[in-house]
C-alpha positions, 0 to 999 in steps of 0.5 A: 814256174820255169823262171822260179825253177831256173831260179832255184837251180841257179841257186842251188849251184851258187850254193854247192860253189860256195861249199866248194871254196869254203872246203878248199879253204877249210883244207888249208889248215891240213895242208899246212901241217902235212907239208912242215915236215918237208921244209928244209933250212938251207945254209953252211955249217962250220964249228968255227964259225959264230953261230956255227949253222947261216941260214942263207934260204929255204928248201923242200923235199922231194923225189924220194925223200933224199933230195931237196929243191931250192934257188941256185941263189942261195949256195953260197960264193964259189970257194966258201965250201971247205974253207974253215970246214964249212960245209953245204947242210940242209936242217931238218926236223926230227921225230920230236921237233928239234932241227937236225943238220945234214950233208947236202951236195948239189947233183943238179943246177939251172942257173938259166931258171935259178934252181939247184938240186942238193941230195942229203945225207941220212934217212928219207923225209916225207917228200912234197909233189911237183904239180904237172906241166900246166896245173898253174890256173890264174886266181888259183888260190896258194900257199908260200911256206918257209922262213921269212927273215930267216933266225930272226922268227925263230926258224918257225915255219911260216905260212903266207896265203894268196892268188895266183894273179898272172903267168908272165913271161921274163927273163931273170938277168945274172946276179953280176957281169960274172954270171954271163956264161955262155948258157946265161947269154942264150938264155937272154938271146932266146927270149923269156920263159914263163914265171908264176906272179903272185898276190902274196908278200915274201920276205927275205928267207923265203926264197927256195920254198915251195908255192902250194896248190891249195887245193890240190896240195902239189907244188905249183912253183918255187919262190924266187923274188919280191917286187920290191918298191924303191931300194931293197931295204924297203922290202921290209917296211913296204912290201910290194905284195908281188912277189914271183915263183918258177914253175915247178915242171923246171924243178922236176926236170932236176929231180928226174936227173938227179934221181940217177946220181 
């Protein structure tokens, strides 16, 4: 009698684990909907240019609505800015769906970690929360949100569902020998941070976007780059599946500070 009630009880808790990841599952549709409308296209904008709006990577709202979080990687060249009326902008959606482009200047950068905080100009947008220091948990369910390929689908919001497979440890090398300043060279010296590796495939676009919780909608990270197997033209043809993020406790620490500019 025990055995079968031990049994039963064994059963009824497999049952209730079941209901749970179904119902976080199930909230995926939800999630993916109430988040659109923080994404952000971020590129230049110039009236002499062909098409006037290049998309150089994804971005999403945060603080209090007037700021944006996305990779240091995705400004622009140095000196780009101004020449010919360019401009740094962020593309927002309106009320009835259409993008809209916005100012954007930068008040906050970490190059050691990639990340930059743009504020834009305009009304505040529906902002997306950064998870607290330590909410990662291997195999936790996620969702990278932007724009794979960038204008090549449209500009649609793409949504990309995985796991959280390991939290590593790395050191992101600079982008060329002029990337070595001073605080690029401590970075290498003191070692590696931890980076959130994922089960998931992210495509050229994708880069600044936000990596959902599934259950509990917060930001867990910000998508930074894909293994890529081979030479990087095979990105597209054979992703690698792996692709990595930095935590978003990195990401907060700008938006505290740029809070006050």
């Amino acid at each position: 009698m025990k055995k079968a009630l031990r049994g039963r009880r064994l059963t009824i808790a497999g049952v209730l684990l079941c209901l749970q990841v179904v119902a976080a599952h199930a909230d995926l549709p939800a999630l993916i909907e109430q988040s659109k409308p923080a994404l952000l296209l971020i590129g230049t904008y110039s009236e002499t240019d062909s098409p006037r709006f290049t998309f150089r990577g994804t971005g999403f709202v945060v603080g209090d609505g007037d700021l944006a979080i996305t990779n240091a990687h995705v400004l622009p060249p140095d000196g780009e800015i101004g020449m010919a009326g360019r401009r740094l902008v962020i593309q927002a959606r309106d009320g009835v769906g259409s993008w809209g482009a916005r100012s954007a200047r930068v008040v906050g950068l970490d190059a050691a970690h990639d990340l930059v905080l743009l504020r834009f100009d305009g009304v505040a947008l529906p902002a997306l929360v950064l998870a607290p220091d330590g909410a990662t948990r291997e195999g936790a369910t996620v969702a990278l949100m932007g724009f794979p390929l960038g204008g090549a689908l449209g500009f649609s919001p793409v949504t990309h569902r995985g796991i959280v497979s390991a939290v590593t440890a790395i050191a992101l090398p600079p982008p060329s020998a002029r990337g070595l300043n001073p605080q690029a060279i401590r970075q290498l010296r003191e070692g590696s941070f931890d980076i959130i590796q994922l089960d998931a495939t992210a495509y050229p676009g994708n880069s600044g976007g936000p990596v959902l919780d599934v259950e509990s909608g917060k930001v867990l990270g910000i998508v930074n780059m894909v293994l890529v197997k081979g030479r990087k033209e095979t990105a597209l043809s054979s992703p690698s599946g792996i692709s990595y993020a930095i935590p978003a406790h990195y990401a907060r620490r700008l938006v505290d500070v740029g809070r006050k500019k």
